[in-house]
N, C-alpha and C positions, 0 to 999 in steps of 0.2 A: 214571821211572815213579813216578806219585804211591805212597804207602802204602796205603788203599783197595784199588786193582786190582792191588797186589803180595801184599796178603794173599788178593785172591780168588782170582791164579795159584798161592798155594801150598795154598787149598782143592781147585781143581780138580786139583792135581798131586797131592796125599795121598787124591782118590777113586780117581784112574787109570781113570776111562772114557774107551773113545776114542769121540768123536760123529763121525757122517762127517757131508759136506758135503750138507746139504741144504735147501731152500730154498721157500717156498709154490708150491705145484704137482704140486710132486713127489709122488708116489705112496710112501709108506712103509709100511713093517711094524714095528710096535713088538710085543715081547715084554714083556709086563707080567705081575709076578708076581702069585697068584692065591690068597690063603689059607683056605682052607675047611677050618673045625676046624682041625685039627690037622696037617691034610695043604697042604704049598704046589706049587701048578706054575706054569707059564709059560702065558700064555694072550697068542695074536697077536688083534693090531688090528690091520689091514690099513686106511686108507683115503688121502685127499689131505688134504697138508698146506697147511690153509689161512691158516697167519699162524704169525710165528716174533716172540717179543717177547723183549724187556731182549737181545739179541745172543745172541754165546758167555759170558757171565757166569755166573757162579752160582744167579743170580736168575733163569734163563732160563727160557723154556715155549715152546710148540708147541700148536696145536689141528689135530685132527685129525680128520677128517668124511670120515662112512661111509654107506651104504647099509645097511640091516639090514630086510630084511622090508618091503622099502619105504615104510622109516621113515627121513629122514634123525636120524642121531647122530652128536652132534659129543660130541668129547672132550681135554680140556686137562690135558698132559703136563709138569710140568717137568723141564726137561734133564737135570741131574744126578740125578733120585730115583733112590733106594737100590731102589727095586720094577722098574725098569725093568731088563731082562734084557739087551738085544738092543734096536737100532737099524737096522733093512735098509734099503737105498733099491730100491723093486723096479722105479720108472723114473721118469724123469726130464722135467719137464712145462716147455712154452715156452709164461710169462706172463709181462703188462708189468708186473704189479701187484705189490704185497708181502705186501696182502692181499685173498684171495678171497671176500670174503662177500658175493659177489653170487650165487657157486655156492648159495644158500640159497636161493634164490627160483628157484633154475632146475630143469628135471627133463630126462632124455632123455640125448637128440643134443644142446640145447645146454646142457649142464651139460660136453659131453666139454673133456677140454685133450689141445691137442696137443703130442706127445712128440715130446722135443729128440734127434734124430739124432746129431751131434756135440759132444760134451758134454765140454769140458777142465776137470777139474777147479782148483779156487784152489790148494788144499794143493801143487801139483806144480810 
């Protein structure tokens, strides 16, 4: 193991978040903290995950596109931030692709992705 990705395993060891497996498609719920004045909570983002960049790394992110008021918003996560509370996967989508940014131009029935029935995870 070069030095580089031995100092980023012992970044990611000394945060101790655990990310579960998940992958552009997938339908996620992120807990994102929310600080207003003085007061913080956790506020979810539910939408698909449309593109995972830099891996499992430290320097990693996620974008994540939602429906709001029939408005699409998209929104870019990175992996480890200290704000994020909570990672859910609330189910699990079968694409060929890694990235989805053609769901940006589409509305309806075909913006839908279809969910992976039998789903083995890596970790296992």
């Amino acid at each position: 193991m070069d030095l580089i990705a031995q100092l980023e395993a012992e970044q990611i060891a000394a945060l101790g978040k655990t990310i579960p497996d998940f992958k552009a498609g997938d339908t996620i719920r992120v807990g994102y903290k929310v600080t207003e004045g003085t007061r913080t909570r956790v506020q979810n983002y539910e939408g698909v995950c449309i593109s995972r960049k830099n891996g499992k790394g430290i320097a990693g992110s996620f974008t994540v596109r939602k429906i709001s008021f029939g408005e699409g918003v998209e929104r870019v996560f990175p992996l480890y931030s200290t704000n994020i509370e909570y990672i859910e996967v609330v189910r699990r989508g079968r694409v060929r692709r890694s990235k989805l940014y053609y769901l940006r131009s589409r509305r309806g029935k075909s913006a839908r992705i279809a969910e992976v029935a039998n789903y083995k995870s890596l970790e296992a």
